[in-house]
Each structure stands twice: as C-alpha cells, then as structure tokens.
C-alpha positions as CSV (number, residue, x, y, z in Angstrom):
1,X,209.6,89.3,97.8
2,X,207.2,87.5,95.3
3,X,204.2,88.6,97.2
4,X,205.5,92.5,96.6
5,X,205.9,91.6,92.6
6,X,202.1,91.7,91.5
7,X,202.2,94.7,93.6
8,X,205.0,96.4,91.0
9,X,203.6,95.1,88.3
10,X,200.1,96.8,89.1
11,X,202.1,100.0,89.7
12,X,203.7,99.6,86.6
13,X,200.5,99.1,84.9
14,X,199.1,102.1,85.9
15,X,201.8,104.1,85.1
16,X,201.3,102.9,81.9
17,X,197.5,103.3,81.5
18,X,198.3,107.2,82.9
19,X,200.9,107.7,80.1
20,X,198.8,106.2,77.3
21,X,195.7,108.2,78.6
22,X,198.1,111.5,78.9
23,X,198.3,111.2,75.5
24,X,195.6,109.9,73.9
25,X,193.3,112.8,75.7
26,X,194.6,115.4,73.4
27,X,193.8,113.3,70.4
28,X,190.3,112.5,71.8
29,X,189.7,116.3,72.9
30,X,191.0,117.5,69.1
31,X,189.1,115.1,67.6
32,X,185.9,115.7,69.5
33,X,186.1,119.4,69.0
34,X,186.5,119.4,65.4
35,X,183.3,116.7,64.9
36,X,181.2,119.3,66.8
37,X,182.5,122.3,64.4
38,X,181.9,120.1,61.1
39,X,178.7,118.7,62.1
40,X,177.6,122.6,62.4
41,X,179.1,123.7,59.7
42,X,179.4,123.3,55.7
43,X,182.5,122.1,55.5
44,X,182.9,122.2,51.3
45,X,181.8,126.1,51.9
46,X,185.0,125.9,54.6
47,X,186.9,125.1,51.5
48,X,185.5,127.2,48.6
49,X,186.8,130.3,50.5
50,X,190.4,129.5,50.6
51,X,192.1,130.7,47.1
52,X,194.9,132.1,45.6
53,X,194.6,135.4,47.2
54,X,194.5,134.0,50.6
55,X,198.1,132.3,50.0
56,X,199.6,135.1,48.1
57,X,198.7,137.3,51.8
58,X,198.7,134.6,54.3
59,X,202.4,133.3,53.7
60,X,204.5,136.4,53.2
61,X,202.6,137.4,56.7
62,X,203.5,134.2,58.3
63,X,207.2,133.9,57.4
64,X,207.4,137.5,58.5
65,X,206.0,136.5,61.6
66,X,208.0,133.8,62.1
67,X,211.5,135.9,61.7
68,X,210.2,138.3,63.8
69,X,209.0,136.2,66.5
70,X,212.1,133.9,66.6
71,X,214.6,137.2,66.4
72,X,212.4,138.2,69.6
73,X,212.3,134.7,71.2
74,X,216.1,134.6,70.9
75,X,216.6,138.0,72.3
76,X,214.6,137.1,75.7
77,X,216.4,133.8,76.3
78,X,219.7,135.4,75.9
79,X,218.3,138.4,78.0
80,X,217.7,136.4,80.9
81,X,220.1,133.3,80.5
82,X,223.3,135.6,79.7
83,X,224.3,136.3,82.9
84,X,224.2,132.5,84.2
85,X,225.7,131.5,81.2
86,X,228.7,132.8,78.9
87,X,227.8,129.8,76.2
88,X,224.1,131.0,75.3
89,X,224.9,133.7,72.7
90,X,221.8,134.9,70.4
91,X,222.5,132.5,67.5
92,X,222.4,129.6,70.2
93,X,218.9,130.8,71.5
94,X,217.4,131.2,68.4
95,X,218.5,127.3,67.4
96,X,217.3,125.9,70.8
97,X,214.1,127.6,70.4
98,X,213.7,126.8,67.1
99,X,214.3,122.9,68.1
100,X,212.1,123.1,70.4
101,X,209.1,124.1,68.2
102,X,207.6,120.4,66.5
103,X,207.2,119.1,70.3
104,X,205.5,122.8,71.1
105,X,202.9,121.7,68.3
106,X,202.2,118.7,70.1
107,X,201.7,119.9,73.3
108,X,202.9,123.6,74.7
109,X,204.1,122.1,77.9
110,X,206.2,119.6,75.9
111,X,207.6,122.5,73.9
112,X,208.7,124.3,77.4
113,X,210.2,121.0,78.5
114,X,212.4,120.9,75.7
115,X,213.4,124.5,75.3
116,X,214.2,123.5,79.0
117,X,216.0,120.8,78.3
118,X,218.5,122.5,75.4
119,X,218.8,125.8,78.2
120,X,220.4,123.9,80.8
121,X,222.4,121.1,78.4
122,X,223.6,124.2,76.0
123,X,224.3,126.8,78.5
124,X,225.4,124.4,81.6
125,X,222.2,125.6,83.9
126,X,220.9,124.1,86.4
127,X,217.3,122.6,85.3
128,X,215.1,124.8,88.1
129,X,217.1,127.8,86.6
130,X,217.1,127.0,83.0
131,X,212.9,125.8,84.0
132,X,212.7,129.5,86.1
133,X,213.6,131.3,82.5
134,X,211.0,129.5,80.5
135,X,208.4,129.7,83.5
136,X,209.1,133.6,83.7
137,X,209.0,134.1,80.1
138,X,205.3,132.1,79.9
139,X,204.3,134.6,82.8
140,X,205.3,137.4,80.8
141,X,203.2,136.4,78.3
142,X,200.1,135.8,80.1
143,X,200.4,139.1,81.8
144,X,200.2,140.9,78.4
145,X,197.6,138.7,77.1
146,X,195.6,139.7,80.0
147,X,196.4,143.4,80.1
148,X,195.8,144.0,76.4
149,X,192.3,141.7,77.0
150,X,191.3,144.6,79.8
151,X,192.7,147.5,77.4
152,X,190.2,146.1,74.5
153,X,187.3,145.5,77.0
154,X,188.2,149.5,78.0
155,X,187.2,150.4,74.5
156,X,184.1,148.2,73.9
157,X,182.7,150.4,76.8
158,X,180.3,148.4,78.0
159,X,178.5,147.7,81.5
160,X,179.4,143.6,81.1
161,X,182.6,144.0,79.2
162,X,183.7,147.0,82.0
163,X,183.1,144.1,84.8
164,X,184.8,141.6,82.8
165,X,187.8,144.1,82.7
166,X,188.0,144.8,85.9
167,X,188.2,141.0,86.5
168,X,191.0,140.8,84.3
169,X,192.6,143.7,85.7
170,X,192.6,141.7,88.8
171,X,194.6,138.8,87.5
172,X,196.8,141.1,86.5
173,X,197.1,142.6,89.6
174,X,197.7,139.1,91.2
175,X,200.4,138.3,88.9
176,X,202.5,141.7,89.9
177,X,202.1,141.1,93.7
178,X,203.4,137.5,93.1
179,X,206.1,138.6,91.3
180,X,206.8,141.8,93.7
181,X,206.7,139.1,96.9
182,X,209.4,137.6,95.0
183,X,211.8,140.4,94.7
184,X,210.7,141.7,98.2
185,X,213.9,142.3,100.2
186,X,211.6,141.5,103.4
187,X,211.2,138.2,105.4
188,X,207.7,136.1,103.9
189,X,208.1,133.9,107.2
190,X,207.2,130.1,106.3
191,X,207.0,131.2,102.8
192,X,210.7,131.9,102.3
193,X,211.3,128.6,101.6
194,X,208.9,128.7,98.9
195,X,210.3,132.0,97.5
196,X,214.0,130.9,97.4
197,X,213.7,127.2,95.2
198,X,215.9,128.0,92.4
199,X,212.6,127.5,90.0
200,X,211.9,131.8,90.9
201,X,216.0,132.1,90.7
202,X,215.0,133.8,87.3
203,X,212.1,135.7,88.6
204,X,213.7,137.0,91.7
205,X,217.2,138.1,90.5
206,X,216.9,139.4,87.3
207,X,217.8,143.4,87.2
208,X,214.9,145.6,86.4
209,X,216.8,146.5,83.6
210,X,216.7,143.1,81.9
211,X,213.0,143.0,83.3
212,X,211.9,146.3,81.6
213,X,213.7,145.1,78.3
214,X,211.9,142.1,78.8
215,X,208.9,143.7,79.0
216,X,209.1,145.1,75.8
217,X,210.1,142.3,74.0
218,X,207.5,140.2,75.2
219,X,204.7,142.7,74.5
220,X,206.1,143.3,70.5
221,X,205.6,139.2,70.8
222,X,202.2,139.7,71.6
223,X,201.5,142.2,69.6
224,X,202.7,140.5,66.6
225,X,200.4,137.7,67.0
226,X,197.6,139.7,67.0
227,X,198.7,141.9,63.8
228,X,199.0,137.9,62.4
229,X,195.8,137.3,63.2
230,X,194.0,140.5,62.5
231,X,195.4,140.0,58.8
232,X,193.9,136.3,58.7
233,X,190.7,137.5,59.6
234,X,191.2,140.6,57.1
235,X,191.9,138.2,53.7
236,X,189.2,136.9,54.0
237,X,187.2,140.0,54.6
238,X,186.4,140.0,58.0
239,X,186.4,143.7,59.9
240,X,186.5,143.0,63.2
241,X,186.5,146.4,65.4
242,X,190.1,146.4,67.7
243,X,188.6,146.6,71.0
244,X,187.0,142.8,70.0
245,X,190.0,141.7,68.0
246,X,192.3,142.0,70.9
247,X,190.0,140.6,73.3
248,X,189.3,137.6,70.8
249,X,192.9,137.1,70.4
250,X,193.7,136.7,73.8
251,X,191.2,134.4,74.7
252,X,191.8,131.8,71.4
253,X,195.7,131.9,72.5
254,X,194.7,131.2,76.2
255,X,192.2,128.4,75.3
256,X,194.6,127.2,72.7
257,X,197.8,126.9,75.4
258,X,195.7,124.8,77.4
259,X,197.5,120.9,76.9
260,X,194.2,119.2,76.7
261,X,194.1,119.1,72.8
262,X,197.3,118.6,70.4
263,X,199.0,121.5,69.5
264,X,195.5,123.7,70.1
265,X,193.2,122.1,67.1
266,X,189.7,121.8,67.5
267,X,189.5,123.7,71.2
268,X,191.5,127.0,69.4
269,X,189.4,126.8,66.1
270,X,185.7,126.3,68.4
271,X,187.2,129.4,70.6
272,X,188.1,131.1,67.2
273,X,184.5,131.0,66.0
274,X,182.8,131.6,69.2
275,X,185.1,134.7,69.6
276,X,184.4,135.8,65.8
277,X,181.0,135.0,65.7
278,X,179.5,138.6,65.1
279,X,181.4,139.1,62.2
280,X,181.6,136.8,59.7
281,X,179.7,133.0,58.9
282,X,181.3,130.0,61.0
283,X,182.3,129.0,57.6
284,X,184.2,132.2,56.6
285,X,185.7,132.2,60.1
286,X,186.8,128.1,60.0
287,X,188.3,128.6,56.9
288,X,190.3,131.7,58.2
289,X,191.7,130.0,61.2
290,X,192.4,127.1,59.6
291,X,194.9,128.9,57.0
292,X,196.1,130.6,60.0
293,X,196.7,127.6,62.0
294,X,198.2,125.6,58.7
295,X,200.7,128.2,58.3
296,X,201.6,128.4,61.8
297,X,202.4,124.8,62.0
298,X,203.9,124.3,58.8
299,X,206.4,126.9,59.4
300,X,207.3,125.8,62.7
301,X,207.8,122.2,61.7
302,X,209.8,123.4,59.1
303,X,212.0,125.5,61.2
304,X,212.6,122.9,63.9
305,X,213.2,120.3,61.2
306,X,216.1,122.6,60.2
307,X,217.6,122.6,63.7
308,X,216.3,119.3,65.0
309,X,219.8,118.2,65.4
310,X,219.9,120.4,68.3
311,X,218.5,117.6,69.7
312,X,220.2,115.3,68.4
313,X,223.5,116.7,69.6
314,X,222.5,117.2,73.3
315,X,221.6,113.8,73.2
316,X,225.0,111.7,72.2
317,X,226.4,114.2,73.9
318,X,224.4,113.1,77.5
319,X,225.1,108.9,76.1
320,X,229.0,109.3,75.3
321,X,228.8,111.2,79.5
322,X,227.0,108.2,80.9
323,X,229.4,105.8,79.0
324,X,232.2,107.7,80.6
C-alpha cells in the first residue's frame, strides 16, 4: 500500500497543475491579446473617443438588449424543458438563466454548466437531458451565426467571399444532416448507440413544432446582437456596409465563445478590429468594442447578482439531501 501512495499523490498533483493551468490559460491568453492591441495602438486616443454621447446611446441599447434577450432566453428553455418538466415555468427560466450569467463571463462553457446545473436541480431533469437542452440551444445558435455569415458573404459578391460562402454553407449543411440522422426513424447500425444517449434526448424528440418555434426565437437572438453591435459601431460613427457587418459579427461571437480567454477579452476585441479594419482607425474601433463589451458585462453581472441566490438555493437544498 505505501509503495502505491507516491503514485496518488503524483496523480493528485497533476490533477492539480491541470486545473490551475485550466484556468490560468484564459488569463494568460486575455492578457496577451490585449498587450498586442495596446502596443499597436494609442491607447489615450482609445479613450478620448468615449463621451457623453456614446453613454446616452450605448446603455438604453444595452438594457434593451438585455430584456429582450433574457425574455427570448427564457422562452427557448421553457420551449424545450416544458414537456419533461411541469416545474420550469417562464419566470423560472428567466431566473436560472439569469444566474447563470457572471460564470458565462468567465468562461461560456462554465455559463452552460450552470444553466445545466439549475435545469436539472429546478425542473427534476436528468443532467444528459437538462445538458441535451443547453447543447441544442448552442447548436441553434451556431447554425444561424453560420447561415447569416453565408447570407452576408452572398451580398459582398465576391469571387473569395462566394468560396468562403459556400464553405460556410457547408457547415451548415453538416449541422442539418447531423441533426436529421438524429430524428431519422431508420436503423444507423453501430451508431445507434451513439444516437440514443439521453445527451440528443432534446435533439431527437422535440416536435417540429417546438423546433420551428425554436427556430425563430433563436434567430431574433441572433439578430439582436447584431442590431447591438451595428449601433456600437454606429455611435461612434462607423458605417459599416451589412453584407460585412453580419459577416464581422459572426465571426467576433464565434472567436469570442471560444473558452481560451475569460469571458472573450482580448481574442474578441483583436477579432473585432481585424473584422472592422476597413472602416474605421483601430483606435475608433477599440474604443467601440470596448463600450460594447463594458456594457455587456456590466449588465449581466448585474442581472445574475440579482438572482445569484438561484444558486444559492439549489445548493442547501442539494447539502440538507445529503445530510438526509
């Protein structure tokens, strides 16, 4: 037995070093990123373009944003949990997102591990279920993201842009067969197994109904986002044609999703610029994201301060079970 202990304690140590790198990477990738943007750009110029004006626009368009994205988040997860789950009413969904929103700034896939979390504690789900709901809504996303990114590379109407849509159009395509194989009423062979984990449960028995509904509601969401960003760029007199703006929108939020930097800074302001670059300075273009992003996450802490107990309740709830 003592010869197995240094063994544990290595194993423990390297579970330990994996966590602490897990994250500490975001932090370092952040960090990084926003050294190479201020060491290319004027940062006191970053700040002489943000005035009154740009508050007096940029938070009335953010709060609106924020009731109209949480009204839509909370109509999805009662779309798809309702019929597992008498106890998720709208009110619920909207608190349960909402709590889930200051680890979402940390890290998205945090953020989907706690909405995950509060689906299956609040509405009794089973975790691959409650996981399926958030998994399908993410796909949902994506799919518009990419679709709206190959209907803005259709307008630009270009040779390069025209092959870059029709590489777009193809993950697209790849997405619908996936999800088709799914609800296929035909046997996959050795991948039926694969196909019937509760994890698709969501993605498999959902009624077209709900699924065109969802739809929808998940393309105003996306839509939104862009309008929100389109008027960020716009106070601060940018004019970006909306062929580019929908293509540049789609690939900040993609880069920005991507849990290798916390809550998207630095890799989702770099993107922002690159994207941007043809109309307006870096500076003009830092100093519009950054108000964008500042509102962003200054509204969502604030809203999942508000219903942080959400939290909170699940867990005493989960200590007085085990005491039990």
């Amino acid at each position: 037995m003592a010869a197995l202990e240094p063994q544990t304690g290595e194993a423990g140590g390297s579970g330990r070093a994996r966590q602490l790198a897990k994250w500490l990477v975001p932090v370092v990738v952040s960090a990084a990123a926003f050294a190479l943007l201020l060491s290319r750009i004027d940062f006191g110029e970053v700040l002489s373009h943000a005035d009154g004006r740009v508050g007096a626009v940029m938070i009335p368009a953010v709060l609106l944003y924020g009731a109209v994205s949480l009204w839509i988040e909370a109509q999805t997860l009662n779309l798809l949990a309702s019929p597992s789950s008498q106890s998720l009413d709208k009110w619920t969904c909207a608190k349960i997102k909402a709590a889930s929103y200051p680890l979402g700034l940390l890290n998205y896939a945090l953020g989907a591990g706690g909405l995950t979390y509060l689906l299956r504690r609040r509405g009794n789900l089973g975790i691959s279920n409650a996981a399926g709901i958030v998994i399908l809504i993410a796909l949902f996303d994506l799919g518009f993201l990419l679709l709206l990114s190959a209907f803005g590379a259709v307008l630009l109407s270009t040779q390069t842009i025209a092959l870059q849509a029709s590489a777009i159009a193809l993950a697209v395509a790849a997405i619908l067969v996936g999800f088709a194989l799914l609800r296929a009423n035909f046997s996959l062979g050795p991948l039926d197994r694969l196909r019937d984990l509760e994890l698709f449960r969501a993605a498999r028995e959902t009624e077209i109904s709900r699924l065109a509904i969802l739809a929808v509601l998940r393309l105003g969401f996306v839509i939104s986002f862009i309008m929100l960003c389109g008027t960020a760029l716009l106070v601060f007199d940018i004019h970006v044609p909306l062929g580019d703006l929908v293509i540049g929108v789609a690939a900040v939020s993609l880069v920005a999703s991507l849990p290798i930097a916390v809550a998207g800074l630095g890799t989702g302001q770099v993107a922002f610029v690159f994207m941007f670059r043809h109309w307006g300075s870096p500076e003009i273009l830092l100093a519009s994201n950054l108000a964008l992003s500042a509102g962003l996450i200054v509204m969502r802490a604030g809203v999942g301060l508000l219903f942080a107990g959400e939290f909170t309740r699940e867990a005493l709830a989960a200590a007085r079970e085990t005491r039990d």
